[in-house]
N, C-alpha and C positions, 0 to 999 in steps of 0.2 A: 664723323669720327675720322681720325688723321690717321693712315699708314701707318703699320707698326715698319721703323726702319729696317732694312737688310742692305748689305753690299748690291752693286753693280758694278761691271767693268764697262770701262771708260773708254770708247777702241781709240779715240783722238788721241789721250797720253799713254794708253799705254797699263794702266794700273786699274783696281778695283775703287770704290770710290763707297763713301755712304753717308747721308744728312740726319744728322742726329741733333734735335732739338735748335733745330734750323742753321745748324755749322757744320758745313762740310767739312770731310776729314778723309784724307790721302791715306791709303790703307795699303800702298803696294803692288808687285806686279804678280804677288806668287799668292795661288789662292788660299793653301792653309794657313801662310802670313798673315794672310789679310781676312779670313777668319779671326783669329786671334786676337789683332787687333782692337775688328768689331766686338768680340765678347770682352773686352780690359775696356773699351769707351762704353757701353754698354752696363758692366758693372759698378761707373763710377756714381755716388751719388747724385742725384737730379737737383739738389740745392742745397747751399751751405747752410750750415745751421746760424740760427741768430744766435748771438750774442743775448746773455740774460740782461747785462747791465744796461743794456743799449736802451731798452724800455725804461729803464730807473732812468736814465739821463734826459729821454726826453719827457718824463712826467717832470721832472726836476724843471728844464729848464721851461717848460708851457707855465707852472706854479709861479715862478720865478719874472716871468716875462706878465703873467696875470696880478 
């Protein structure tokens, strides 16, 4: 099971740092900032949603193509 993500500070730059669904993301130098941050990337959805038509178009064109 994978690490549930959290901030670390980064002493080479200088700022707090944290890898969230394997993208690092620059959070800042000031900790409650970079709190913040982490909880706004954190609450953003994990994946876009589909499209419904998207399915209709590829039954369309497998029918089409068959």
């Amino acid at each position: 099971m994978a690490r549930p993500p959290k901030p670390w500070w980064h002493s080479e730059s200088g700022e707090y740092r944290v890898m969230i669904r394997g993208q690092r993301h620059h959070l800042g130098s000031d900790k409650d900032e970079a709190e913040r941050k982490f909880h706004q990337l954190m609450a953003q959805p994990v994946e876009k949603p589909v499209r419904s038509d998207t399915v209709v178009v590829l039954i369309d064109e497998f029918l089409d193509w068959t």
